[in-house]
N, C-alpha and C positions, 0 to 999 in steps of 0.2 A: 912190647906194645900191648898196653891192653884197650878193651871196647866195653860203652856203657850206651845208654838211649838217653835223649832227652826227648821230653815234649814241648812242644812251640805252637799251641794249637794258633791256627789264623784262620778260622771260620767264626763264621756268625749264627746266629740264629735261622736265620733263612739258607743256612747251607748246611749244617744238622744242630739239632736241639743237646745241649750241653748233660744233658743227663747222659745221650746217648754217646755223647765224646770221651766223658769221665769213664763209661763200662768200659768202653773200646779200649782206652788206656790203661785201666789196669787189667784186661785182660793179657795187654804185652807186656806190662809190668809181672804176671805171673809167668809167662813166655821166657822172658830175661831171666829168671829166676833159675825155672828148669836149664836153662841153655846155658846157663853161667856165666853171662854179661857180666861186669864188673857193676855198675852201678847204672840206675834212674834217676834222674834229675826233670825237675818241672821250674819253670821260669816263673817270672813276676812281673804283670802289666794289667792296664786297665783300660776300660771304655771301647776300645775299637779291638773289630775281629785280631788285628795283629799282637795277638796274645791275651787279649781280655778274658776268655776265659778262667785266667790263673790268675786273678789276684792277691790269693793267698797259699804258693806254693807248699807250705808246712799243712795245712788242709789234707791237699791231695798225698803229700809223702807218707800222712799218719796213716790214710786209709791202705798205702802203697805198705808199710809195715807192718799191718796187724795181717797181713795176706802172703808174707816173705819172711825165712830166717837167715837167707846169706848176702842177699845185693845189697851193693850200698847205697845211700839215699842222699840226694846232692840238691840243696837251693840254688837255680841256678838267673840268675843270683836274686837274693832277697835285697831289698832297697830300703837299707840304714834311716836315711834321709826324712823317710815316709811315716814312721813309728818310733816311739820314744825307746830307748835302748835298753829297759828295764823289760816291757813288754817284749821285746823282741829275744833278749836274752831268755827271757821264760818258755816263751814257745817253742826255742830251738833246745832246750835245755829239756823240756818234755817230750817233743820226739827224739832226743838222742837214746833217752831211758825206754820208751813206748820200743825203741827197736833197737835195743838191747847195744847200745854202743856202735849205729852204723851211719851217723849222722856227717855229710860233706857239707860244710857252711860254707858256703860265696854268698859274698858280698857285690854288690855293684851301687853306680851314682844313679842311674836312668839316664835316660836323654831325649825324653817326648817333651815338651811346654806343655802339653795339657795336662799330664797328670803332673807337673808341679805347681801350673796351676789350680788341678782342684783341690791340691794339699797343702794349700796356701805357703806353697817354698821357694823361694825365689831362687833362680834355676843358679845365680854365683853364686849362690852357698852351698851346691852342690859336694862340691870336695869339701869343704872344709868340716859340713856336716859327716859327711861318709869318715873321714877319717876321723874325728870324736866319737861317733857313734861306735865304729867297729870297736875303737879302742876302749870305749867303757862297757859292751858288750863282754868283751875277752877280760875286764876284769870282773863284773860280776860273775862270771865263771870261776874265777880262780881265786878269789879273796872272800873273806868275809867281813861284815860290817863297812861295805863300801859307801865310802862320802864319795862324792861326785861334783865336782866345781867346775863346769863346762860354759863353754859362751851359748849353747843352747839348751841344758838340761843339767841344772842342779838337785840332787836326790843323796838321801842317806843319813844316818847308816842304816845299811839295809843288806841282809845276806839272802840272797837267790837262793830258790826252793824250786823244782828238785836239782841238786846236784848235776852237771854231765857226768855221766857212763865214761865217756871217753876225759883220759888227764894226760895232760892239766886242763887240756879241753878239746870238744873236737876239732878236727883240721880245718882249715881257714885258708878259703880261696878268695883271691880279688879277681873280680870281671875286668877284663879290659878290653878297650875299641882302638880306638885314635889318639888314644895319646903314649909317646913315647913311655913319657915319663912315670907312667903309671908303671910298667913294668918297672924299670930300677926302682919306685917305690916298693912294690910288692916282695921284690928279692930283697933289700935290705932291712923291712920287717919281717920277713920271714915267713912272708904268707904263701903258698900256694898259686898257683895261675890258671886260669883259662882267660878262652877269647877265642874269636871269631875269625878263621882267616880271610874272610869274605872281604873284609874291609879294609885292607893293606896288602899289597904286592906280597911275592913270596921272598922277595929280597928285604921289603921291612922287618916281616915277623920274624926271619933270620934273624937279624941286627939284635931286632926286641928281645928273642930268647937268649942272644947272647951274652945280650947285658944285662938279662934276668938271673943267668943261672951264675954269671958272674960277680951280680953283688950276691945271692944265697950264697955263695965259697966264703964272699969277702965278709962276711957274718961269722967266722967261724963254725959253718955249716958245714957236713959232710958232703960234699958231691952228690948228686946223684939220688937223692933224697929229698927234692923238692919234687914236684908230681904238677906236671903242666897237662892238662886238657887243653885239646882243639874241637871244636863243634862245627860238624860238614853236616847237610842235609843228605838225607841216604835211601837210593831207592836201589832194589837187587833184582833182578828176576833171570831165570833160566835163559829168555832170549833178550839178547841186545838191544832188540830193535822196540822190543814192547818196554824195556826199563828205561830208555832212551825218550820212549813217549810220554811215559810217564811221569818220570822225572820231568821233561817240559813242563807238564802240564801243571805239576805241584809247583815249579819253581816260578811259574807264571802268577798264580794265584797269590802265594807265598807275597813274591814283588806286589801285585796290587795293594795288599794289604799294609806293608809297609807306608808306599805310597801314602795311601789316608794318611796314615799314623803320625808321620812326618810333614804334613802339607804344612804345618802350624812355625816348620821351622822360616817361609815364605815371608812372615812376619815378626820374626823372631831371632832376636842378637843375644849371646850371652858372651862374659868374658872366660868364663869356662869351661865354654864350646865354643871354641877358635875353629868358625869353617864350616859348622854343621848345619848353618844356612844352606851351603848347597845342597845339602839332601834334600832338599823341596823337590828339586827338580831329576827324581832318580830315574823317570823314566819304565823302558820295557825292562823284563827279566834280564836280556843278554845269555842265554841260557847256553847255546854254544860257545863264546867266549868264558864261560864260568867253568866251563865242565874242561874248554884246555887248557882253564889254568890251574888246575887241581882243585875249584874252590866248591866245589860238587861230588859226590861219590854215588856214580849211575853207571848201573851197565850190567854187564855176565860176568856169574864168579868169577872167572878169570883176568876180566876188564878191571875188576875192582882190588881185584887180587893185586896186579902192577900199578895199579892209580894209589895202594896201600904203602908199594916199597916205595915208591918215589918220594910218598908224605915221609916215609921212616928216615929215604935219604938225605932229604930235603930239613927237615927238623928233629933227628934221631929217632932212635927204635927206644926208646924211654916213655914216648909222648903216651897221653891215653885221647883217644877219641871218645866225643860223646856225639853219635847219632839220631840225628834228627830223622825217626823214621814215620810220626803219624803226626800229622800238622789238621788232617783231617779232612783233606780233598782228596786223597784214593783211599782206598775202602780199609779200612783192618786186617784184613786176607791180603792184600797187597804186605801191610808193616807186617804181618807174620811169615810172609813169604821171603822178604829180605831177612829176618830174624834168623828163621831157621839155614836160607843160604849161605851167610857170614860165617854160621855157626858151626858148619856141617860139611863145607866147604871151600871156604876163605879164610878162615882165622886158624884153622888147626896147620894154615902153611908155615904159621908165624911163631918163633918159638914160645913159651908159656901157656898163660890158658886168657880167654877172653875178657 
């Protein structure tokens, strides 16, 4: 098993000023560095606290490289859909070189109305874009003189400058929510996984990995060689009862924000968002019922230590976590306090290194 961070910032301006979100995070970006996290990852959203911040996660990861030489640096996930695929292929192609071959690409559709709204994308074209996009992404990476005859974006010939570091390109993960079939897509392309277990029983995301790692075999893939992320929100502290409040407190916040983000789905059908109209109505955090179902990781090294074997039994000791430890409603001394107690005494139960 290994462990990385992600950032999910969900404040706003009136709850702290974004200059001072940015230092805070990469000062646990240099944290994870020393402490030997596997990788940092920053997300991709707009307009509302619930992730606005990050609109341009390749931004924050260049500043996250010129400051690290071992973590790895993960989009989590950049949105296809949003930018034409030549740009997008450039930016990511330039932070793979900026930091020297340690570039993670996820991909994702989004699933707010309003930002496909204000990117003028009508929300059914969502797959269909994402899957052209990635795929002419991944060839200008790897060919030269690419002509491009797409139903959304005709270009070429034209050969991507600079190069990836990483061949024949970096590694290629697809975001997934709700839908089944995303995963057997991603195992029979051969992409990578992550996703949320927040949003599916622990009996679904079962089924899902199974039928993930089972079309990667059915690929003629080796076993064992595809690399799934799970992202829990993660609060650690010495006592129980204060990482327990804590954690309320973030996962309280955290849900409001959502909330906003989603209100839009109220008025809002898509044919490929079968369902995601009920998010309108998500309601409180749920914050005890989340933390017994494993979809939280709060509590005393110890508490987190077994709430760790149960994810490993649960989805194998393969999985890597990405930890959501600064969203930016408890303080930075809070996300370094859990940094260093995973570090120093949770993870070194686990055999490998973090």
């Amino acid at each position: 098993m290994k462990f990385g961070i992600v950032f999910f910032p969900t404040v706003s301006p009136a709850d702290k000023p974004a200059p001072q979100y940015f230092d805070e995070a990469l000062r646990l970006v240099d944290l994870a560095e020393e402490l030997g996290f596997d990788h940092v990852k920053m997300v991709e959203h707009y307009f509302f606290p619930y992730g606005g911040y990050s609109p341009d996660p390749v931004t924050f990861l260049a500043a996250a490289a010129g400051r690290t030489s071992r973590v790895r640096l993960g989009t989590s996930a950049t949105i296809p859909a949003f930018v034409h695929p030549v740009k997008l292929a450039g930016k990511l192609a330039m932070l793979d070189n900026i930091s020297h071959g340690r570039l993670d690409a996820a991909f994702g559709r989004a699933f707010l109305p309003d930002e496909f709204k204000a990117f003028g994308i009508p929300m059914d074209e969502s797959k269909s874009r994402f899957v052209e996009n990635v795929e002419a992404v991944k060839r200008l990476w790897t060919r030269e003189d690419v002509v491009w005859e797409g139903t959304y974006h005709q270009f070429g010939p034209v050969t991507l400058l600079p190069r990836p570091v990483q061949q024949p390109h970096p590694p290629v993960f697809v975001t997934t929510a709700k839908s089944p079939e995303s995963s057997a897509e991603a195992g029979r392309a051969g992409h990578h996984l992550q996703t949320v277990p927040n949003v599916m029983s622990t009996e679904e995301l079962q089924d899902r990995l199974r039928v993930y790692r089972s079309e990667w075999a059915a690929g003629g893939r080796e076993a064992g060689t595809e690399r799934i992320h799970l992202t829990y929100p993660c609060v650690v502290a010495h006592d129980s009862a204060e990482a327990r409040a804590k954690g309320r407190f973030d996962d309280e916040r955290n849900t409001a924000a959502l909330s906003a983000a989603v209100a839009s789905w109220a008025t809002t059908t898509s044919s490929a968002y079968p369902g995601y109209e009920r998010m309108a109505s998500i309601g409180e955090s749920r914050f005890e019922e989340k933390l017994a179902g494993k979809k939280l990781i709060v509590g005393s090294p110890n508490q987190v230590h077994e709430q760790l074997e149960q994810l490993a039994e649960w989805f194998g000791h393969d999985i890597t976590l990405s930890l959501g430890v600064h969203s930016g409603h408890l303080s930075v001394d809070d996300a370094a306090t859990t940094l260093r107690l995973l570090a120093e005494q949770v993870i070194p139960k686990f055999s490998g290194t973090p």
